[in-house]
C-alpha positions as CSV (number, residue, x, y, z in Angstrom):
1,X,-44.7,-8.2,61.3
2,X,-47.1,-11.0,62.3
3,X,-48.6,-11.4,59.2
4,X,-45.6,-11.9,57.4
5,X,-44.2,-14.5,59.6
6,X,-47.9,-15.9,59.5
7,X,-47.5,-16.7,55.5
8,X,-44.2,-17.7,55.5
9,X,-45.3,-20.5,57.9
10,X,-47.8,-22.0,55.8
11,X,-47.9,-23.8,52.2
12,X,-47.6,-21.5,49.6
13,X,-47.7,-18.6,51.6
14,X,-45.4,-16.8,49.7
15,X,-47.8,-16.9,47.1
16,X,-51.2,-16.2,49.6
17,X,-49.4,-13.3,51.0
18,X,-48.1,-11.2,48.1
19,X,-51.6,-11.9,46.9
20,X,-52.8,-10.6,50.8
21,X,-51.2,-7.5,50.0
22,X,-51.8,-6.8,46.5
23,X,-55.5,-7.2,47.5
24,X,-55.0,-4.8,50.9
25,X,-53.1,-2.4,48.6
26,X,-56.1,-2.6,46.3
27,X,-59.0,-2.1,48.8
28,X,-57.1,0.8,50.0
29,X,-56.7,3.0,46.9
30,X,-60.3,2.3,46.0
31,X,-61.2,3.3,49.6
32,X,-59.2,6.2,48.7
33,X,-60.6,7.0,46.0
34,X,-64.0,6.3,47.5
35,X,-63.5,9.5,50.1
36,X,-61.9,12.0,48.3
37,X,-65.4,12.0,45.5
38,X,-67.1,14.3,47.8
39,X,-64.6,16.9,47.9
40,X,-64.3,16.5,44.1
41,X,-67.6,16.6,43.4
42,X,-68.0,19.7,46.1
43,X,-65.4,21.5,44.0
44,X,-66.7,20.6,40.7
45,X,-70.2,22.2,41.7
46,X,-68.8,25.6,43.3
47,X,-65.9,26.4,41.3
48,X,-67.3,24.8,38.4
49,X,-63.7,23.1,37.9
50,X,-63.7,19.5,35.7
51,X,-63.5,16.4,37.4
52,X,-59.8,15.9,36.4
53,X,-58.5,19.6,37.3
54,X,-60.4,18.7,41.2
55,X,-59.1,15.4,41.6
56,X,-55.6,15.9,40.8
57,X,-55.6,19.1,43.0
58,X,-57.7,17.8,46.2
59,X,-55.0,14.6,45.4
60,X,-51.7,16.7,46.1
61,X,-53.6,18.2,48.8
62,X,-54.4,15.1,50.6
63,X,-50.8,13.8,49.8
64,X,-49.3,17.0,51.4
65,X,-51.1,16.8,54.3
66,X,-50.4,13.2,54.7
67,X,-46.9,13.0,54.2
68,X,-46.2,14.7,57.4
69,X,-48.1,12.4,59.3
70,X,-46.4,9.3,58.0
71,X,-43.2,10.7,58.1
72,X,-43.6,11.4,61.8
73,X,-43.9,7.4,62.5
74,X,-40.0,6.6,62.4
75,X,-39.2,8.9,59.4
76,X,-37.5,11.9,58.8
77,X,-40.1,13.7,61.1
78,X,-39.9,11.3,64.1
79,X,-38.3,13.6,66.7
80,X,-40.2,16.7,65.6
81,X,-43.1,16.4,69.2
82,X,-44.8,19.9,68.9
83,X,-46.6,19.9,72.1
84,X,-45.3,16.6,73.4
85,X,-47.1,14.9,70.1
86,X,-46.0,13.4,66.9
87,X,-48.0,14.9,63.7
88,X,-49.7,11.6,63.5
89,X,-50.7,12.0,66.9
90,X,-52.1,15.1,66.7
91,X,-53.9,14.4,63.4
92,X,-55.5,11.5,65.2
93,X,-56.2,13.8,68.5
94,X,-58.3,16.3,66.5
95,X,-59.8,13.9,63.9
96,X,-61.2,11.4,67.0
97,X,-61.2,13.9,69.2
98,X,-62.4,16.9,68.0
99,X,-63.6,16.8,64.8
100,X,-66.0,13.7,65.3
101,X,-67.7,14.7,68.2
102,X,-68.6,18.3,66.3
103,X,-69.5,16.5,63.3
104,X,-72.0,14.4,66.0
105,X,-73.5,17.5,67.5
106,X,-73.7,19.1,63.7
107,X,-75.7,15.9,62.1
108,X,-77.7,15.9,65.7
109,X,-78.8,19.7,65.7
110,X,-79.8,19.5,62.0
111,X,-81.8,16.3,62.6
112,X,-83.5,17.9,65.4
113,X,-84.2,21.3,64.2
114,X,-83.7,22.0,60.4
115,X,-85.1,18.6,59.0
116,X,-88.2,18.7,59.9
117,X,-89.8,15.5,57.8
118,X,-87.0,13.5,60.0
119,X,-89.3,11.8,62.2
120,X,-91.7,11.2,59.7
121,X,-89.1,9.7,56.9
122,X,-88.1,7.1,60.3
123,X,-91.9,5.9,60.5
124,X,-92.2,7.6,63.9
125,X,-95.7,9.1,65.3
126,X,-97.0,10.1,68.4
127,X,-94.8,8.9,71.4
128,X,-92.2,7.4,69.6
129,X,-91.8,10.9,67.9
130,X,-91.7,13.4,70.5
131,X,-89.0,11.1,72.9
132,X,-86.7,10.6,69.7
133,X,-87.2,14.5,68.9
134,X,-86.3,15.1,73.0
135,X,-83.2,13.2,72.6
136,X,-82.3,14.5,69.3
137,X,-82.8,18.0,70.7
138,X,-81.6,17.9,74.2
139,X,-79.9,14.5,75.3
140,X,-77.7,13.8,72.8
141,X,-76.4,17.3,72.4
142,X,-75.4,17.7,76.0
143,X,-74.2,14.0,76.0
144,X,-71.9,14.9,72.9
145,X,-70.7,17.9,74.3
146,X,-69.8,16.4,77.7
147,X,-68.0,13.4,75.2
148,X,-65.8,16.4,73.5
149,X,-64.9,18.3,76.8
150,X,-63.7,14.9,78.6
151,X,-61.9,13.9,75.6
152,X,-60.3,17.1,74.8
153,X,-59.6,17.2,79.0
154,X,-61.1,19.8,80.2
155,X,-63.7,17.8,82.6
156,X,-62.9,14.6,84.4
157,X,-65.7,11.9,85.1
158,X,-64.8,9.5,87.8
């Protein structure tokens, strides 16, 4: 809403603000596009599927999956609350939530214990290596973990 108002306020801003949003609309589809080549290229290597056949259904996927979601903002979905929560809601609870702080402790536990030229490939030796292993191993897992039970309530920290 403040954008809008924002253009129409200056000189030629009708112009500089279609052109805002053509340009926002752009950088999001190529984002888009961006994020769903992994899972393309994931299903293209293990059910040997072609790059079109794998984008077009990971696409309708994502776009069933996300249609909820948006429609739970003021659409038709808006009064559906399972749990007390909009869709979006709880897409955004177990993405940030959830999902980020496992995907944390994952990438930290492999770093720490099945990539073992890690410390080398980061130019670390001697002290510098055995304190980043320590907080690879122990610190940051039990820091992440602690992160993910407040979040997801189930400790409080005063």
């Amino acid at each position: 809403m403040a954008l809008p108002a924002a253009f129409s306020q200056m000189p030629f801003g009708f112009f500089f603000g279609g052109l805002f949003f053509l340009l926002l609309a752009i950088a999001a589809l190529t984002s888009a596009i961006s994020i769903l080549e992994v899972p393309v290229a994931y299903a293209m290597h293990k059910w040997q599927w072609s790059r079109k056949k794998s984008a077009v259904i990971l696409s309708i996927l994502c776009f069933l999956v996300g249609v909820p979601s948006g429609l739970s903002v003021g659409g038709v979905l808006g009064d559906f609350h399972p749990g007390g929560k909009s869709i979006f809601d709880w897409m955004d609870f177990i993405t940030s939530y959830v999902l980020m702080p496992f995907g944390g402790l994952v990438v930290t536990l492999f770093t720490g214990y099945a990539w073992k030229k890690a410390g080398e490939e980061a130019g670390l030796k001697g002290f510098w290596y055995k304190a980043w292993m320590f907080l690879l191993r122990v610190v940051a897992p039990v820091l992440i973990v602690c992160v993910f039970l407040h979040s997801v309530g189930l400790i409080k920290f005063s």
